[in-house]
N, C-alpha and C positions, 0 to 999 in steps of 0.2 A: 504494500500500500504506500503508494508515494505521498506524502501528508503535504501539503503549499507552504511554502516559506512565510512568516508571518515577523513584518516588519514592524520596529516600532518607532514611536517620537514623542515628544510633551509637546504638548502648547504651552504658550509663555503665561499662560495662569496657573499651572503645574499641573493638567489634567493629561492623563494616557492615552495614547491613540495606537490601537496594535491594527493594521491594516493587510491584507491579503488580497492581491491583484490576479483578479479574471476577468479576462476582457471577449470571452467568445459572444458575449450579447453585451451591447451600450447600456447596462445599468450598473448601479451602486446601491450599493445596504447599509444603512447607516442604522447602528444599536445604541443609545443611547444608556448607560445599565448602571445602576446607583445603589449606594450597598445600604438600603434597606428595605425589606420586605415586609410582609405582612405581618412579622413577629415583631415586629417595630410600632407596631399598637401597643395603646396602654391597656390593660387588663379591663379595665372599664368602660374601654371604647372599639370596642373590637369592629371591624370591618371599617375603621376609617383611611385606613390606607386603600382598601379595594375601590369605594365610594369615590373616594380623590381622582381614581389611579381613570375611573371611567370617565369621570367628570372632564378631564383636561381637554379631552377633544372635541369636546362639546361646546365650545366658544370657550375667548380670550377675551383680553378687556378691547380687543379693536377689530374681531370677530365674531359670527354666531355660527353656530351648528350648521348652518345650510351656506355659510359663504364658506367654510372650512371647509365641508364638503367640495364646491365647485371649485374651489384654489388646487385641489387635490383633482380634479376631473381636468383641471384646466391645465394642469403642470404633467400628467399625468403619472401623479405619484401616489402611493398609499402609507397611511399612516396606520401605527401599529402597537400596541402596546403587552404587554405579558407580566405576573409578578410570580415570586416564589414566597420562600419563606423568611429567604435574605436578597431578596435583590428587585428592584424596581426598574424595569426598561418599557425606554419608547423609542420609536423608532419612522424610518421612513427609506420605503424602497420607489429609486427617483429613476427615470433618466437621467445618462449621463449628463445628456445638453442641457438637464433643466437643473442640474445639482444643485446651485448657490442657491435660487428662488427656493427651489424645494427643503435645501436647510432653512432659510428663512420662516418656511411657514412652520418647520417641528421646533424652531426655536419658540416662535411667539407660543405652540402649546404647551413647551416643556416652561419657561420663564413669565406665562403672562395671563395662567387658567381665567376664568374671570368667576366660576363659582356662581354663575348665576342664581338666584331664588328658585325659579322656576323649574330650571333643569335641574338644579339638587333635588326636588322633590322628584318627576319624571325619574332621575336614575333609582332615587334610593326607591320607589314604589317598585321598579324593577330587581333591585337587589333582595329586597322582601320576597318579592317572588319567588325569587330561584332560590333563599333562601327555604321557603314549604318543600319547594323538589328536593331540597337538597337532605330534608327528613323522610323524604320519601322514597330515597330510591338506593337499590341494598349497594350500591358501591358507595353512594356518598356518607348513607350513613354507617357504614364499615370506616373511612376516615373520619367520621365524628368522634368513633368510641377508639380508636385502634393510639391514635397518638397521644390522646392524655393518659390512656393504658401502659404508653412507654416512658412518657417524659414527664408524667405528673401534670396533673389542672393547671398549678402555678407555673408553669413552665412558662416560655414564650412557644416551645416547640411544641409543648403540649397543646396543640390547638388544632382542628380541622387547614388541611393544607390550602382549602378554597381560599380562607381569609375572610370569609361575607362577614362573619359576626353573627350576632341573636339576634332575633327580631327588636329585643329591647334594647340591644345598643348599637344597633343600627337607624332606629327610630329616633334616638337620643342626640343621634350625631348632631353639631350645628355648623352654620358655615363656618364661623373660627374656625372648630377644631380642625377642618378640612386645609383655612389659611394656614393652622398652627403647622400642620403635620408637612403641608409642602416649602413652608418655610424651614423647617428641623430639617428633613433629612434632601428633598431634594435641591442638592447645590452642589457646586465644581470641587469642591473638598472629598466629596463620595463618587465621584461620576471617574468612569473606564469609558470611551467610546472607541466602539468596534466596526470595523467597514470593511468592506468583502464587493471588488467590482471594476470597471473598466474604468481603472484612472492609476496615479501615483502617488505614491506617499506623498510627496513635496504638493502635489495638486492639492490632496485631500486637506493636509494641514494647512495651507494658506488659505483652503472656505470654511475651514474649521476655528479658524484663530478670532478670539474674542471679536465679534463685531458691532 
């Protein structure tokens, strides 16, 4: 198995950029990955990182859900998001030609959520949802029981790997705690950025450097 060479560099705010070059199709993957996950909730808030984590792409402060959407149709890029239990990524897979615009628009979601009223209720009536499936169906609630069985209730790992929370402290959430939580952990002091695609190290870092 020949594994890709995987180069690296900082940006001059001391954030990591490990990069691997394939260029058989004109696109870039840019990961965006922050070291904290859903164990990064307070015991008493559980599912505020998930809540956030959906929130951001759903308008900025100079954005809404339906221009984010077309900016993304129009760049034709997707935006993407994933968490674990330690780790918060967002992401965007660009064309190459539209790179710079296309980081633009995952900066303004990663730097500039806007938390709206509205859509915080819309997601979180969502997350409630899939929180009932998620008592309801034998794999999810096999991870309900299966990890506080190993790492104890008080644990942080002792939790359901979804991250949603209980309906009562997902209900509880407010928009602070949502400010609070992306002001704590998501910033350049936690952030690794990962890129995999048709360009250069030196390319990638000069549309990556603070702008």
């Amino acid at each position: 198995l020949d594994f890709p060479e995987v180069e690296r560099a900082t940006l001059s705010n001391g954030v990591e950029v490990r990069f691997v070059q394939r260029n058989a199709v004109p696109t870039i993957l840019t990961l965006l990955s922050f070291d904290a996950g859903n164990a990064a909730d307070r015991a008493d808030q559980l599912g505020t990182q998930a809540l956030m984590l959906s929130l951001m792409s759903e308008g900025t402060t100079t954005l809404n859900s339906v221009q984010i959407a077309e900016a993304q149709e129009r760049l034709g890029a997707q935006l993407s998001t994933s968490a674990s239990l330690d780790r918060t990524t967002l992401g965007v897979f660009a064309l190459a030609a539209n790179y710079e615009p296309s980081l633009d628009l995952l900066q303004d979601v990663v730097r500039n959520p806007a938390f709206a009223p509205l859509e915080i209720e819309r997601i979180r009536a969502a997350q409630l949802s899939t929180i009932t499936t998620e008592r309801t169906t034998p794999a999810m609630m096999a991870s309900l029981n299966l990890w506080p069985a190993l790492f104890g209730e008080g644990h942080p790992y002792g939790r359901p790997t979804s991250g949603l929370g209980t309906p009562e402290s997902v209900t509880a959430i407010t928009r602070e705690d949502l400010v609070d939580f992306h002001r704590s952990w998501i910033r350049p002091d936690k952030l690794t950025i990962m890129v995999v695609g048709d360009s250069s190290l030196a390319d990638v870092v000069a549309a990556l450097e603070p702008r």
